[in-house]
C-alpha positions in Angstrom: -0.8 2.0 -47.4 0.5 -0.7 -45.0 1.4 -4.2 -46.0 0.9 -7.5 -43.6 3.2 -10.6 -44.2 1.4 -13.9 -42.5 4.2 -16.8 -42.8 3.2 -20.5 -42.3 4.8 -21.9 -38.9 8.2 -24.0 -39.8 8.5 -27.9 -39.7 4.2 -27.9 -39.6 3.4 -30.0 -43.0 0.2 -29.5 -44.9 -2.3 -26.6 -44.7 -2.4 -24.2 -41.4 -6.0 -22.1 -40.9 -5.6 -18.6 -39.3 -7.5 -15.8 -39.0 -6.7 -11.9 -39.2 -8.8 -9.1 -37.4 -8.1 -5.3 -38.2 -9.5 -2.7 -36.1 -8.6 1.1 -34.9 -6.2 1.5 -32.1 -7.7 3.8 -29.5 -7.0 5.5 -26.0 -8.4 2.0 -24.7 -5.1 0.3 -25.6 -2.6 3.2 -26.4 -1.7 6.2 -24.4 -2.6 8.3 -22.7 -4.8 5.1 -21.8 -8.0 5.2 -19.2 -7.8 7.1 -16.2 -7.9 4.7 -13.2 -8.3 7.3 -9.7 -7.5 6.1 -6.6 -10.0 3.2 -4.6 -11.6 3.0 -8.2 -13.0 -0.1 -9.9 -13.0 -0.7 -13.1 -14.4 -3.5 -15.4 -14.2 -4.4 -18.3 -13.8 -7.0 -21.2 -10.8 -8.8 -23.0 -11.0 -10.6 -26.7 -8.0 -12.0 -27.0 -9.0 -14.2 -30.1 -10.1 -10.9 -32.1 -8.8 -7.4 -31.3 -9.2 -6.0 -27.9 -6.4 -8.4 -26.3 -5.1 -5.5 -23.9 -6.4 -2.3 -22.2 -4.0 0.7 -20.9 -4.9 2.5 -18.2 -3.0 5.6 -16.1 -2.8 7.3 -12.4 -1.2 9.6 -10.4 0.4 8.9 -7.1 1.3 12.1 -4.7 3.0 10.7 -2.4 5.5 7.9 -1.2 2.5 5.6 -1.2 1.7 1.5 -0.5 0.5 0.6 -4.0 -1.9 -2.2 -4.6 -3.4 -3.0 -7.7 -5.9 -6.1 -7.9 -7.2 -7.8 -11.0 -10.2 -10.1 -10.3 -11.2 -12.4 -13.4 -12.6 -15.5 -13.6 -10.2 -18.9 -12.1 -9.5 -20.2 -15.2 -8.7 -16.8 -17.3 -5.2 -15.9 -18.1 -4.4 -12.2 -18.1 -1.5 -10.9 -17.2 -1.0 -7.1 -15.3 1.9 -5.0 -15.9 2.7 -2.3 -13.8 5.1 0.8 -15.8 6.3 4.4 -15.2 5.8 7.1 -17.4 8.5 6.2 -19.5 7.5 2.9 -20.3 9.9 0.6 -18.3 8.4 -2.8 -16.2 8.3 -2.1 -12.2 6.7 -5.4 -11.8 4.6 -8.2 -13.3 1.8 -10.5 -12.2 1.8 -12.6 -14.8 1.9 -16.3 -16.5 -0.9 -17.6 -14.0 -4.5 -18.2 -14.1 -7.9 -15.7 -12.2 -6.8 -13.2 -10.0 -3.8 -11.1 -9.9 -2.0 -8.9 -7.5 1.0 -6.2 -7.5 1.9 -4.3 -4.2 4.5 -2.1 -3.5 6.2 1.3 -2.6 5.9 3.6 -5.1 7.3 7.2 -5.0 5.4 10.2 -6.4 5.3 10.1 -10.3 2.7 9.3 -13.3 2.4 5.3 -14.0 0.4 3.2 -16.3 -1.5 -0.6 -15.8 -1.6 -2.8 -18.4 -4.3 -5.7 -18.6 -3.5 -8.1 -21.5 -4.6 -11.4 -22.1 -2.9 -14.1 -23.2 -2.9 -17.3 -25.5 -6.5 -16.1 -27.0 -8.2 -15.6 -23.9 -11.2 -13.9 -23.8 -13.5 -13.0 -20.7 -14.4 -9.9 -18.3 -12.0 -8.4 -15.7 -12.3 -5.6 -13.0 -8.7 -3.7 -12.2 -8.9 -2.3 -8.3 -6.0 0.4 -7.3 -5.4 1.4 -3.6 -3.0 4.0 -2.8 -1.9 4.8 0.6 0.7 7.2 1.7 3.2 5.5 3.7 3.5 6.7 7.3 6.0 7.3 10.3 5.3 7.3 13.6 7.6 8.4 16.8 7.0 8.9 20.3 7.7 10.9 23.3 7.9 11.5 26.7 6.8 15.4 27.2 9.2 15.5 23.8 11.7 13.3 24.5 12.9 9.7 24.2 13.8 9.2 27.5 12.4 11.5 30.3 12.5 11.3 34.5 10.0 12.9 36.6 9.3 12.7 40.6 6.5 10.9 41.7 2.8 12.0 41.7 4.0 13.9 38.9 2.2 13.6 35.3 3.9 13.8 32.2 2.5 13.7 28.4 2.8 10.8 25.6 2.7 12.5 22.4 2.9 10.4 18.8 3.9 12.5 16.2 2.9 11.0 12.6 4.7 12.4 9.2 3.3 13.1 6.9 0.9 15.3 9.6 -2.1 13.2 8.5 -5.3 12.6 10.9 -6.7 9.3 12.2 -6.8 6.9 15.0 -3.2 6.4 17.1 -3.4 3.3 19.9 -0.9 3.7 22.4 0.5 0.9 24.9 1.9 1.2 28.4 4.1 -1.4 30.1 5.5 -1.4 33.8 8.9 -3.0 34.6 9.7 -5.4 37.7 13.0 -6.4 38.4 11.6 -10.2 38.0 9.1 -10.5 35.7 10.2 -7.8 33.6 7.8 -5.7 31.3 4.7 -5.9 32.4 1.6 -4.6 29.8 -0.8 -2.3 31.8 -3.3 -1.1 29.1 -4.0 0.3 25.3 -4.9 4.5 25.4 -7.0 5.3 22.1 -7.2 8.7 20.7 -7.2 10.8 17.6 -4.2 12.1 15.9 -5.2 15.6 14.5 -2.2 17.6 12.0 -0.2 14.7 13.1 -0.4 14.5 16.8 -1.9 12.8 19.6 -1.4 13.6 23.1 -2.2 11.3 26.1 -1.9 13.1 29.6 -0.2 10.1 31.8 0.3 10.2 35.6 1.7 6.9 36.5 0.4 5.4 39.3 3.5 4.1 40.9 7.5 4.7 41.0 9.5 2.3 38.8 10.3 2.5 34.9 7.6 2.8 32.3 7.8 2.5 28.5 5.2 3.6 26.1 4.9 2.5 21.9 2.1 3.9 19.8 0.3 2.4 16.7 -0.9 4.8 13.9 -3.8 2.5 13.1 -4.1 4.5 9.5 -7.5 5.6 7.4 -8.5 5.3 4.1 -5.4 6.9 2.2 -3.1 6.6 4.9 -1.1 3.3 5.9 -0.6 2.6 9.4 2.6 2.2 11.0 4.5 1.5 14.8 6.5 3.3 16.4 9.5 2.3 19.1 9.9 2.6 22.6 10.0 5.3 25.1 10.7 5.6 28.5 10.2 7.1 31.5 11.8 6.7 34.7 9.5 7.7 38.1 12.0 8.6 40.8 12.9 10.7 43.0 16.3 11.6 44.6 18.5 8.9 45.6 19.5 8.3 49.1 21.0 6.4 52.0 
């Protein structure tokens, strides 16, 4: 048997209306909350002015990942999302605002939970988005290294190597030095990163220095991500 005290707010004269609702909790507002997998929508409603002011839900992540979650609601709504770890502390907060809502940021492997409340009575439907992508590194190389020197009419290899070892698309860029203009671009190389890496055969048509970057343009669960710079010198032996 359970007991409810409702006091009258202080300094208010005369008569104050309420209202009370009772109903069941459920797994819809308590844990272990509703099971929200990655690139999943969900929608649902809120009745803040009755019982069903707030909705848990949970998810996984695997890996060191780019977290978004995106609450879409009508312009005028206010709900508030929470984002929480397993042990119930606040990572972050999008909230005191009106229609749509937005948390990004790293997260590192672990169990999490969302909360979608509403707040000051509101009442109206939501859908909660949540992307995770594992963050990425890229490097690259001259035939393995940083810096590399090779004779002329000689070829060499540009290899990106992406950690995790992930697939997807890698864009690599080549630029040409001159003493006065100084870095000159001389063209974009696309190819396909498979277990991690992407090779570009490169025999550069001229002596001089060259410098090559590559972008890990990313896929569906991956983020992309740039690497530096590095070079390669084209010459051959000095003399008189």
């Amino acid at each position: 048997l359970w007991s409810l005290l409702v006091s009258a707010a202080p300094g208010i004269d005369g008569s104050q209306p309420y209202w009370l609702h009772i109903a069941p909790a459920s797994s819809l507002e308590m844990a272990p909350g509703i099971l929200l997998p990655n690139f999943a929508h969900h929608t649902a409603t809120l009745h803040g002015n009755i019982d069903t002011d707030v909705r848990l839900f949970r998810f996984d992540v695997t890996t060191f990942s780019d977290l978004t979650l995106f609450l879409q609601t009508a312009s005028d709504k206010s709900f508030d999302l929470k984002l929480l770890n397993d042990q119930g502390r606040y990572l972050q907060c999008d909230c005191g605002s009106q229609g749509e809502e937005t948390i990004r940021r790293e997260v590192r492997p672990g169990r999490y939970f969302v909360v979608v409340q509403a707040e000051d009575f509101e009442s109206g439907p939501f859908t909660l988005s949540r992307q995770s992508r594992t963050i990425t590194h890229v490097h690259i190389s001259f035939d393995g290294s940083g810096y590399e020197q090779i004779s002329p009419g000689a070829s060499t290899r540009v290899t990106a190597t992406v950690s995790p070892t992930v697939d997807g698309p890698v864009t690599f860029e080549l630029e040409y030095f001159d003493p006065v203009q100084r870095w000159q671009f001389r063209g974009y190389h696309r190819a396909e990163a498979v277990h991690g890496v992407a090779v570009l055969p490169f025999t550069p048509p001229r002596t001089g220095r060259w410098r090559a970057t590559v972008v890990y343009n990313g896929t569906h669960s991956a983020a992309p991500a740039t690497s530096g710079w590095a070079n390669l010198l084209v010459a051959g032996p000095l003399t008189q």
